[in-house]
C-alpha positions, 0 to 999 in steps of 0.5 A, a space after each residue: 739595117 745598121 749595128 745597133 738596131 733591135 728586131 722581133 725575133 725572126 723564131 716564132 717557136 723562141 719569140 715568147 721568152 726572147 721577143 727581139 734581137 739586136 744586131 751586133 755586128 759592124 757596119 762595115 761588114 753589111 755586104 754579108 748575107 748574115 748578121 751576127 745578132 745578140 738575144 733580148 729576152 724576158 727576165 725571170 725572176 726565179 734566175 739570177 743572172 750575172 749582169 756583166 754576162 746578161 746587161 739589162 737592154 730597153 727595147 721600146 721601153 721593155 727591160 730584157 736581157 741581152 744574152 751574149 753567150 747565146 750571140 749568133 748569125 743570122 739570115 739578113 733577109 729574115 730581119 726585116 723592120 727595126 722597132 727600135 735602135 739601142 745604140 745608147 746601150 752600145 757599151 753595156 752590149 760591147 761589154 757582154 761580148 767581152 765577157 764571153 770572149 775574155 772572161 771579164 
C-alpha cells in the first residue's frame, strides 16, 4: 500500500456516506502497523463546505470530499485492496491537512 492510494472504507456501519478512504501517511513509515487515512465522502448539497478544509478528490470517477478534520489511524490489515491511486490530487490532500494544522 502506498501514500496516496484510496480504499472502501473498512467501516461498514460509515460506508454509505464516506465510501472510501485515502491513505495520507509517508511511505516511509510502512513499518507501522497503522496508517493515517483521510475520509472521502459524499457531497451533500444541503452543507456547504469550506473547500480549503473538504477539497473535492475523484475516486474511480466519483467526486467526494476529503474530510481532513476528520484524519485518523488505521489498522493496515483492515485496507486490503486499493480501487484507485489519486496521487494526482496530492497537493489539494497536502493543502487540507495544512488547513487543519495551521489554519490557512
Amino acid at each position: 500500500m502506498a501514500q496516496y492510494d484510496a480504499f472502501p472504507n473498512p467501516s461498514h456501519s460509515a460506508a454509505d456516506g464516506v465510501p472510501y478512504v485515502v491513505v495520507i501517511q509517508s511511505d516511509l513509515l510502512d513499518a507501522l502497523s497503522t496508517r493515517l487515512t483521510m475520509p472521502l465522502a459524499e457531497p451533500d448539497a444541503a452543507i456547504k463546505v469550506p473547500t480549503a478544509l473538504c477539497p473535492v478528490i475523484v475516486v474511480k470517477g466519483k467526486r467526494l470530499h476529503a474530510l481532513a478534520h476528520y484524519a485518523a489511524p488505521l489498522p493496515a490489515k483492515n485496507l486490503r485492496r486499493a480501487v484507485d491511486k489519486v496521487s494526482a490530487q496530492a497537493s489539494a490532500c497536502v493543502s487540507a491537512i495544512d488547513a487543519v494544522m495551521s489554519g490557512i
